[in-house]
KOLVEXRO-964762 format. One record per atom (N, C-alpha, C, CB): residue in one letter; x, y, z. Coordinates in steps of 0.1 Angstrom, whole numbers, padded with zeros to 4 digits, always signed. Glycine has a CB too. Layout:
REM residues N
aXYZ/...
END
This chain:
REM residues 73
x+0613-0524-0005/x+0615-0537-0001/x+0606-0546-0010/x+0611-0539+0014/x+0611-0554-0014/x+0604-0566-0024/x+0602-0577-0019/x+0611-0570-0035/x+0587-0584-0014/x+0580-0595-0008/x+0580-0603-0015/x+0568-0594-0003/x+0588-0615-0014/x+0588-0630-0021/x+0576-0639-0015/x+0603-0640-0019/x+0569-0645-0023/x+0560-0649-0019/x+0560-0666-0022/x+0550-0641-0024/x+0563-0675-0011/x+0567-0686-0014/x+0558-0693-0015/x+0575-0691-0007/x+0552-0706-0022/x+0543-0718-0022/x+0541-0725-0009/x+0549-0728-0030/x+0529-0725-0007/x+0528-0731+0008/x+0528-0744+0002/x+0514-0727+0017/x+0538-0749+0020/x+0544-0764+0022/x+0531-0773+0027/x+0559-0763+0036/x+0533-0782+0017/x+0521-0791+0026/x+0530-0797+0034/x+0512-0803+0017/x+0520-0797+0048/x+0520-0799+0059/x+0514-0815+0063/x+0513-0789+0063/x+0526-0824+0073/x+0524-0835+0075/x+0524-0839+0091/x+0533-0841+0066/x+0515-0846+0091/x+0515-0851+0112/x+0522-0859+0118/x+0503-0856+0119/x+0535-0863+0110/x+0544-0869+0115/x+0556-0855+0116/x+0547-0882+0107/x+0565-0860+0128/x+0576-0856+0128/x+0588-0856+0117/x+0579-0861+0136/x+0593-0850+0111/x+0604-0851+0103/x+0612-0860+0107/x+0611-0840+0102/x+0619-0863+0118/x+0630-0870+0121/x+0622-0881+0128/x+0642-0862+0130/x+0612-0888+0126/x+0605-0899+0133/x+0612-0908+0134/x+0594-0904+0127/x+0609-0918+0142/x+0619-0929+0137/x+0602-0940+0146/x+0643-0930+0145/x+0601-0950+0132/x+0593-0956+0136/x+0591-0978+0137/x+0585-0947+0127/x+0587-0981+0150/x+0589-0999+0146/x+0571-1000+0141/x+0594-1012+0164/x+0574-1010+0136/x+0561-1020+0137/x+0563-1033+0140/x+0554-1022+0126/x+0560-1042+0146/x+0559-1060+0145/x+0548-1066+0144/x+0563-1067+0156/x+0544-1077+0140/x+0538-1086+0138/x+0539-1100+0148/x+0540-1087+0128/x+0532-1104+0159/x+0540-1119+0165/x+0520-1127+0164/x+0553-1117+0190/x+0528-1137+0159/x+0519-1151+0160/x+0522-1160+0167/x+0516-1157+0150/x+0512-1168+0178/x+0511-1180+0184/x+0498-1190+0183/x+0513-1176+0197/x+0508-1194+0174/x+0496-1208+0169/x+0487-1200+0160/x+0484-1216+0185/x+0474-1207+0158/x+0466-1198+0151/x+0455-1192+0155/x+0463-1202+0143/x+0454-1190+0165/x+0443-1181+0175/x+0452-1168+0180/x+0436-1191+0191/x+0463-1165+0180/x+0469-1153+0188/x+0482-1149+0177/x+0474-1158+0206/x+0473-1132+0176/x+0476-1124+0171/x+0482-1111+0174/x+0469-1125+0167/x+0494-1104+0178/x+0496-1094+0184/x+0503-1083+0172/x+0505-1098+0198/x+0499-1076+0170/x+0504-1060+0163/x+0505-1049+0171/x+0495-1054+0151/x+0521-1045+0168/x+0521-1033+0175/x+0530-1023+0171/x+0523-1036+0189/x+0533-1010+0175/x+0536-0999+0167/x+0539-0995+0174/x+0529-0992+0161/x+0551-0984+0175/x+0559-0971+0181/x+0562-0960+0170/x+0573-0976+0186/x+0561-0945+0180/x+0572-0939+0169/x+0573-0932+0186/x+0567-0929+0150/x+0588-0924+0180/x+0593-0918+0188/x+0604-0909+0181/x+0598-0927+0197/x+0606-0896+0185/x+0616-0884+0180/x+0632-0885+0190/x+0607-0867+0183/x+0643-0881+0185/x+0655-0880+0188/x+0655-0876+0202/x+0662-0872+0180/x+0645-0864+0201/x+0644-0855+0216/x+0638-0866+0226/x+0632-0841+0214/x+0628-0877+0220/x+0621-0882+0233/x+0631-0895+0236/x+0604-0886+0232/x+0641-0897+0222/x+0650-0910+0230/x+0661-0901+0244/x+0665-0920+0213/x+0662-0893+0239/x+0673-0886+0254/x+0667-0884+0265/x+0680-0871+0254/x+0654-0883+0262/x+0641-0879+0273/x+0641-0890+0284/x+0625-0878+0265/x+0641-0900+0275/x+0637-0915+0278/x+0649-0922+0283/x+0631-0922+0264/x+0662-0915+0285/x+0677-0924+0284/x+0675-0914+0299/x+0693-0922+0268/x+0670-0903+0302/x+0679-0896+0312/x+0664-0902+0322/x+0684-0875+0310/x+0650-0904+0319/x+0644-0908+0328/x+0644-0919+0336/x+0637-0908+0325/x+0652-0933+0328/x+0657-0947+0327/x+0669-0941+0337/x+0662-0955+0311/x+0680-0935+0334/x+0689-0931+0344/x+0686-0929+0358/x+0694-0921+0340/x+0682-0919+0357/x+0675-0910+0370/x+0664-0924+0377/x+0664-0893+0363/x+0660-0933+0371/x+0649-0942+0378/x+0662-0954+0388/x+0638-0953+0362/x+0672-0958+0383/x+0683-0965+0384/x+0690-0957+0396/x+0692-0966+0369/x+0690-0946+0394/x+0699-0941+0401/x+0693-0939+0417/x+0705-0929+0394/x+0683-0941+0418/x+0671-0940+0426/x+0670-0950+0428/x+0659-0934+0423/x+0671-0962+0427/x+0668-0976+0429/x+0681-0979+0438/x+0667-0986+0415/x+0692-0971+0434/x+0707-0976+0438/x+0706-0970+0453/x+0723-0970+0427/x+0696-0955+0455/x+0700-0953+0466/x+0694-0960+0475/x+0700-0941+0469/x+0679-0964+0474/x+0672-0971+0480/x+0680-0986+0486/x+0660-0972+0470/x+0683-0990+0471/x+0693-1011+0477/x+0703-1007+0488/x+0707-1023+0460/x+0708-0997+0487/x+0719-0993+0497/x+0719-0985+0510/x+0727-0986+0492/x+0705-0979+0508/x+0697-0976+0519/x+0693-0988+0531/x+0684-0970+0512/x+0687-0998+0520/x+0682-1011+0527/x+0689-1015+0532/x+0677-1020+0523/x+0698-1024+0525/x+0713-1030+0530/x+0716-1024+0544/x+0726-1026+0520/x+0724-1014+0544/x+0730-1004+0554/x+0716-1007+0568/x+0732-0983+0545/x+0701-1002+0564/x+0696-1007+0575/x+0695-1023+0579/x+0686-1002+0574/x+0695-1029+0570/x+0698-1040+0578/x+0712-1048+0588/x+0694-1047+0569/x+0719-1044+0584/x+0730-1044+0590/x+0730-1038+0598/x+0738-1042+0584/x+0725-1027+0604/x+0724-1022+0619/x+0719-1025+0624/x+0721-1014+0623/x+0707-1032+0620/x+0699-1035+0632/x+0703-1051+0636/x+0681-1032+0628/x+0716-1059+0630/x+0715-1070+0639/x+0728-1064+0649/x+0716-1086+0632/
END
């Protein structure tokens, strides 16, 4: 058996598939706001099914309420 011996990969502390914002907002000239995200593919579905699941929990609650109020007059 013959061991290939490959070049080690430099190694980086971002994600491969990052996907990253930055902005800049000014108001007037005393206010200054900078700010930054990054986020991976995996955490946008993460983040679409937690948003869901929060909604869908809200819907049972408004209809929960409703329904009680209506009984009780």
């Amino acid at each position: 058996m013959v061991e290939v011996q490959r070049p080690p990969v430099a190694t980086s502390n971002s994600h491969p598939e990052e996907m990253k914002a930055v902005y800049d907002l000014r108001i007037g000239k005393h206010v200054a706001l900078q700010g930054s995200a990054r986020i991976t593919p995996a955490g946008v579905i993460c983040t679409g099914i937690a948003v869901s699941a929060m909604i869908l929990a809200f819907g049972f609650l408004a209809s929960a309420v409703s329904r009680r109020a209506y009984s009780e007059d």
